[in-house]
KEMARSE-988964 format. One record per residue: x, y, z negated of N, C-alpha, C in turn; residue in one letter. Coordinates in nm, 4 decimals. Layout:
<rs>
+----------+----------+----------+----------+----------+----------+----------+----------+----------+------+
:      nc1 :      nc2 :      nc3 :     cac1 :     cac2 :     cac3 :      cc1 :      cc2 :      cc3 : code :
+----------+----------+----------+----------+----------+----------+----------+----------+----------+------+
:        X :        Y :        Z :        X :        Y :        Z :        X :        Y :        Z :    a :
...
+----------+----------+----------+----------+----------+----------+----------+----------+----------+------+
</rs>
This chain:
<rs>
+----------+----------+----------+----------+----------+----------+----------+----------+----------+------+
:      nc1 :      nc2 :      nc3 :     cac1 :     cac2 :     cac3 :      cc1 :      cc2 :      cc3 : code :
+----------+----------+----------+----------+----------+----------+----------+----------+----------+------+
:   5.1704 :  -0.7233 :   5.0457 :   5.0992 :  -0.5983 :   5.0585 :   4.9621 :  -0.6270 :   5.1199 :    x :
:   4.8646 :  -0.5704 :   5.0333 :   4.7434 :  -0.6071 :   5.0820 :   4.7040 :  -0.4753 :   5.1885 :    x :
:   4.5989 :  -0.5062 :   5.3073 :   4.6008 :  -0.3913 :   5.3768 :   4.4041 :  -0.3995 :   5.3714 :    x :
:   4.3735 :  -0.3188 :   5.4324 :   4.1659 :  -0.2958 :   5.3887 :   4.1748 :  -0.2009 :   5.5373 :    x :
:   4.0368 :  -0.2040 :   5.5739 :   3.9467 :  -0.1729 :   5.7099 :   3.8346 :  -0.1214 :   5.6760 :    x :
:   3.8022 :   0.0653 :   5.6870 :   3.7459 :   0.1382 :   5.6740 :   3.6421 :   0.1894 :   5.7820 :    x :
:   3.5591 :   0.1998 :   5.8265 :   3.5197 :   0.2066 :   5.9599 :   3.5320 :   0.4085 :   5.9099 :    x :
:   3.5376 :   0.4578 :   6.0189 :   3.5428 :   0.6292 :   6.0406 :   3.3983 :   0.6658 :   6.1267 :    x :
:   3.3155 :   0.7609 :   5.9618 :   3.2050 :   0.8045 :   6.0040 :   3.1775 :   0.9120 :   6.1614 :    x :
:   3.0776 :   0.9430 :   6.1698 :   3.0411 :   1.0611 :   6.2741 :   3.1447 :   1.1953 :   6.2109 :    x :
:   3.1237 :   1.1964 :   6.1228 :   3.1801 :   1.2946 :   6.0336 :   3.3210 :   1.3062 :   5.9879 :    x :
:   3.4208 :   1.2190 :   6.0395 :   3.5412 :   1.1797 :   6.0240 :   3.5371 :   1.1360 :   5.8869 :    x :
:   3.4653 :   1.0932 :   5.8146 :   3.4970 :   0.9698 :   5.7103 :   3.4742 :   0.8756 :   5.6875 :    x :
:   3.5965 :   0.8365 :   5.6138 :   3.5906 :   0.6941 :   5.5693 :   3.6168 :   0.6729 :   5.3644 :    x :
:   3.5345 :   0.5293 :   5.3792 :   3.5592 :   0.4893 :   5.2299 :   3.6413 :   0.4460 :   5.1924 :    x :
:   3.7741 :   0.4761 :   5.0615 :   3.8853 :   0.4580 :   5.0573 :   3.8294 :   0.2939 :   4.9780 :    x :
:   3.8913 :   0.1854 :   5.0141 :   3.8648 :   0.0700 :   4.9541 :   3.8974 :   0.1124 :   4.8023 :    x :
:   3.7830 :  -0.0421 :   4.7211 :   3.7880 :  -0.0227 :   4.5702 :   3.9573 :  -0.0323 :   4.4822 :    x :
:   3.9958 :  -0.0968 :   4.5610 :   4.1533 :  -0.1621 :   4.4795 :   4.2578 :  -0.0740 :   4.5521 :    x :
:   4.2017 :   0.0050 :   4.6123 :   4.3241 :   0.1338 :   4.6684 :   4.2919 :   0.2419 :   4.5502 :    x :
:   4.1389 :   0.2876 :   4.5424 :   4.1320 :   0.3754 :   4.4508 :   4.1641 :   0.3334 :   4.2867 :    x :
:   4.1189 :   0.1901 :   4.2793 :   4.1694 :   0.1571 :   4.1372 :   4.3729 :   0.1809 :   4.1022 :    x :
:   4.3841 :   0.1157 :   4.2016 :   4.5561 :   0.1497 :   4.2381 :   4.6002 :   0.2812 :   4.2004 :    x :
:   4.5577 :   0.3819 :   4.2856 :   4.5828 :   0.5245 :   4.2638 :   4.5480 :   0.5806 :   4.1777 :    x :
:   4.4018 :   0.5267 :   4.0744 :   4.3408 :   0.5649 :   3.9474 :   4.2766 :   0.6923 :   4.0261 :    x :
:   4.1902 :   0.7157 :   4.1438 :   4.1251 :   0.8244 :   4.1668 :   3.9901 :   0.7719 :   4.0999 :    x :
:   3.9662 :   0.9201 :   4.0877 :   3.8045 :   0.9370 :   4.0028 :   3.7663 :   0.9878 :   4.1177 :    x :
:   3.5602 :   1.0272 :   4.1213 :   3.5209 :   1.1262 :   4.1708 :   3.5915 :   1.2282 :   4.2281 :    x :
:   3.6472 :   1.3501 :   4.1280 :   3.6605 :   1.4813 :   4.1582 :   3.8257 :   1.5071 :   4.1799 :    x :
:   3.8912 :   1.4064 :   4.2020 :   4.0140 :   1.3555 :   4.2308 :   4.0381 :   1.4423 :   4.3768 :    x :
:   4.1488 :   1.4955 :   4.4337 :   4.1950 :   1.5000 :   4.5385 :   4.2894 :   1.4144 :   4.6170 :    x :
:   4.2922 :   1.4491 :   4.6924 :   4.4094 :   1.2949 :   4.7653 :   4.4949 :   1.4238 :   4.8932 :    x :
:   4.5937 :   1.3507 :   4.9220 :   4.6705 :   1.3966 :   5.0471 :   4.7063 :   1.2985 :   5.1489 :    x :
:   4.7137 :   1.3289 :   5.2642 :   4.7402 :   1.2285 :   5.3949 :   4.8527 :   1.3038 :   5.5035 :    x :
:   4.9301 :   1.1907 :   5.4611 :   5.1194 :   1.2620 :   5.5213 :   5.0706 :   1.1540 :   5.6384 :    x :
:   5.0687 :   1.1936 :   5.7680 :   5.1056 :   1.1565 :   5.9021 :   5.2798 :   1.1583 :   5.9363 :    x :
:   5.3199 :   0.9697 :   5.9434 :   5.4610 :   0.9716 :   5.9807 :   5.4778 :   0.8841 :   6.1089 :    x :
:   5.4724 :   0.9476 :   6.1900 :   5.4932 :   0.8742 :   6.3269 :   5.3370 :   0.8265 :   6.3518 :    x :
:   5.3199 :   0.6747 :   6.3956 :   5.1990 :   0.5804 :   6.3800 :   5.1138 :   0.5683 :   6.2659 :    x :
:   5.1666 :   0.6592 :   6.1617 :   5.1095 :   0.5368 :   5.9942 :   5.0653 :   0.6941 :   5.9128 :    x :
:   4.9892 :   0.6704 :   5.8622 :   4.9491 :   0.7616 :   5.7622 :   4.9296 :   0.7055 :   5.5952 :    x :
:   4.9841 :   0.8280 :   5.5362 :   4.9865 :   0.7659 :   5.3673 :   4.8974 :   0.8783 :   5.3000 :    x :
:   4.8752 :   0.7537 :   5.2441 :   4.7738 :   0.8351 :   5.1388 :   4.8387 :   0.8438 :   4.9534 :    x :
:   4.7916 :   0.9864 :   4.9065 :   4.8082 :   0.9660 :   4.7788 :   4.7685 :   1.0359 :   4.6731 :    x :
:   4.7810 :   1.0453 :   4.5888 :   4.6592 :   1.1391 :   4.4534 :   4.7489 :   1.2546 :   4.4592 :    x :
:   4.6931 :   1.3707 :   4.4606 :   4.7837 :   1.4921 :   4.4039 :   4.7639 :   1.5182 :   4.2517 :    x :
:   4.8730 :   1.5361 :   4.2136 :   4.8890 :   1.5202 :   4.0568 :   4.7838 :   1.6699 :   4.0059 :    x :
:   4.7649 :   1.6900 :   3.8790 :   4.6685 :   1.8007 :   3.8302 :   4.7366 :   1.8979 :   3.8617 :    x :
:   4.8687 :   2.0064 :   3.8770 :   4.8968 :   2.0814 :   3.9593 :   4.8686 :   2.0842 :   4.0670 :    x :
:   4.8727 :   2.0106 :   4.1701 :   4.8497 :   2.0007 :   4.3363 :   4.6933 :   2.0472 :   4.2962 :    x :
:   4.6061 :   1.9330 :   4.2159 :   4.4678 :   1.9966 :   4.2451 :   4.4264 :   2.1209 :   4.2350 :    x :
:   4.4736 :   2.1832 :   4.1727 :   4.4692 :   2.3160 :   4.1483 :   4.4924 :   2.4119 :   4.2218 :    x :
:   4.5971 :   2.3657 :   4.3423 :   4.6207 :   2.4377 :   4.4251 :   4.5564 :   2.4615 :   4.5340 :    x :
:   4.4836 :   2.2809 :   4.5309 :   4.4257 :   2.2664 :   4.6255 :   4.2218 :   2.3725 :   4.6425 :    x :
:   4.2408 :   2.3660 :   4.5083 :   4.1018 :   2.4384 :   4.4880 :   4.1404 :   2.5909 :   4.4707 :    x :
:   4.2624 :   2.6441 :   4.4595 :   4.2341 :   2.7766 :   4.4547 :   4.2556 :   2.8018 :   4.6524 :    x :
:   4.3283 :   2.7062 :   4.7335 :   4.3573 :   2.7492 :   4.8836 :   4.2010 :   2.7047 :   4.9117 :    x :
:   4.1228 :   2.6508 :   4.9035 :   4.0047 :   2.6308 :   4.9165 :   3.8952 :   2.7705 :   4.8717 :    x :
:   3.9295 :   2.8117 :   4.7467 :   3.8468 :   2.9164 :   4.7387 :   3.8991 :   3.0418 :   4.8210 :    x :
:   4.0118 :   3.0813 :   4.8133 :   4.0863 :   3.2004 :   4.9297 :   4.0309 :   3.1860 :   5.0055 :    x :
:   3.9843 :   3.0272 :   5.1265 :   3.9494 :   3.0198 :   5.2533 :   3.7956 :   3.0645 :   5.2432 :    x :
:   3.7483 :   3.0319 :   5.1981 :   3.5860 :   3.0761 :   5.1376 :   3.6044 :   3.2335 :   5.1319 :    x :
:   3.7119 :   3.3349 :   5.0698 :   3.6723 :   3.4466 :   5.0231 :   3.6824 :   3.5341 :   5.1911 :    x :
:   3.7582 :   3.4375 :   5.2891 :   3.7977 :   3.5158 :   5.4050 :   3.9540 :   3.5787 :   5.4337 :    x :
:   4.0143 :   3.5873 :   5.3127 :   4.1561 :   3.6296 :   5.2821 :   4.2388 :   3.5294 :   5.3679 :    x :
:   4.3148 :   3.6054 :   5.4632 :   4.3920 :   3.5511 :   5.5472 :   4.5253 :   3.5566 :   5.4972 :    x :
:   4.6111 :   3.4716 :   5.5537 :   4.7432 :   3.4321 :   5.5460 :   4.8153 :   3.6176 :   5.6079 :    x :
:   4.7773 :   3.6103 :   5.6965 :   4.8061 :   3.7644 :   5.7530 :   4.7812 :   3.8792 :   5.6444 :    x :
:   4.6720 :   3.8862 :   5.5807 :   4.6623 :   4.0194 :   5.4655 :   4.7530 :   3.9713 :   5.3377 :    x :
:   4.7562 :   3.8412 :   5.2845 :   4.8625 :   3.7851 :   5.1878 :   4.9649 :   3.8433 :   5.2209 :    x :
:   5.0013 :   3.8088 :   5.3259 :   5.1608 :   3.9103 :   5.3603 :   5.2017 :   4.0262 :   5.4123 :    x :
:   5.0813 :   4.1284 :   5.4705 :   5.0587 :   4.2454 :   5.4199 :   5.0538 :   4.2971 :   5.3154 :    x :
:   5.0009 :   4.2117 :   5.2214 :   4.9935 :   4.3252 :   5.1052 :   5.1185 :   4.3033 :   4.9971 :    x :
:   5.1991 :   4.1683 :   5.0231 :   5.3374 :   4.1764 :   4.9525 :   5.4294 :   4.2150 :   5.0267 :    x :
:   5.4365 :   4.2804 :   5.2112 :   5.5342 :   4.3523 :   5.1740 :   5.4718 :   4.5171 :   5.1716 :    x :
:   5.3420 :   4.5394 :   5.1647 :   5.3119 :   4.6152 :   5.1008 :   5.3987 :   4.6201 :   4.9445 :    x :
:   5.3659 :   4.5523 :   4.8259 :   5.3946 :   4.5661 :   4.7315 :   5.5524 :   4.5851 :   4.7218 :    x :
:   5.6167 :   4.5304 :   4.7801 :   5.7902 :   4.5105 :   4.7911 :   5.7948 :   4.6823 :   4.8301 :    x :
:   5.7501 :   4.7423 :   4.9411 :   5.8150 :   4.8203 :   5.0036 :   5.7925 :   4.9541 :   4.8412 :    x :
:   5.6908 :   4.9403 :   4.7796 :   5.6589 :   5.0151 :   4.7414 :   5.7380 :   5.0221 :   4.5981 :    x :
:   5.7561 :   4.8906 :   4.5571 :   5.8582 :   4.8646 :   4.4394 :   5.9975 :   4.9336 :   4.4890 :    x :
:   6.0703 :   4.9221 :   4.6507 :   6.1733 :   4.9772 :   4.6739 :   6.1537 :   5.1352 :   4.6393 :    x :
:   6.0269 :   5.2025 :   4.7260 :   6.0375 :   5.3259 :   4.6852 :   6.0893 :   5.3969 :   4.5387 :    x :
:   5.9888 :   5.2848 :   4.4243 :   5.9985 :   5.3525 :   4.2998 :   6.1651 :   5.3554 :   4.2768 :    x :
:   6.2116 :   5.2387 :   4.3236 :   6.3528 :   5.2354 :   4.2427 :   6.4714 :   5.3339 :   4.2915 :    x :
:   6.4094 :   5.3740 :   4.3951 :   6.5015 :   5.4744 :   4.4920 :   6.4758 :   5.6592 :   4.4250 :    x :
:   6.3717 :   5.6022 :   4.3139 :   6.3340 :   5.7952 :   4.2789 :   6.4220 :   5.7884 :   4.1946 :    x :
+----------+----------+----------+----------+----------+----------+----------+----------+----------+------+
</rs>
């Protein structure tokens, strides 16, 4: 197992070495994830679903839409689906 030494910018980044990203096949516009297990952190590509997810929780955070009104307004929607079914 080969291991690589990244120095960590002002900015908390670092450059993922060339033969990690060739490994993983990240491009540019690629996303990645970092699972913290104990001491060690892993890195890995999120498949084209994950990215997707990852750019629509990215745009929500941009629009201001909180985790709190998300679940206001479904059990908004629930309570209101109970009503209908109760007429």
């Amino acid at each position: 197992m080969a291991t690589y030494v990244s120095k960590v910018t002002s900015a908390g980044q670092v450059t993922i070495p060339k033969d990690v990203r060739e490994a993983l096949d990240l491009d540019d516009d690629d996303y990645v994830e970092f699972a913290c297990v104990g001491a060690a952190v892993f890195l890995r590509k999120l498949r084209a679903r994950e990215d997707r997810v990852a750019v629509i929780r990215a745009k929500v955070r941009r629009s201001g839409l909180t985790r709190e009104r998300v679940d206001r307004i479904v059990e908004e929607t629930r309570e209101e689906m109970r009503r209908k079914r109760r007429r």
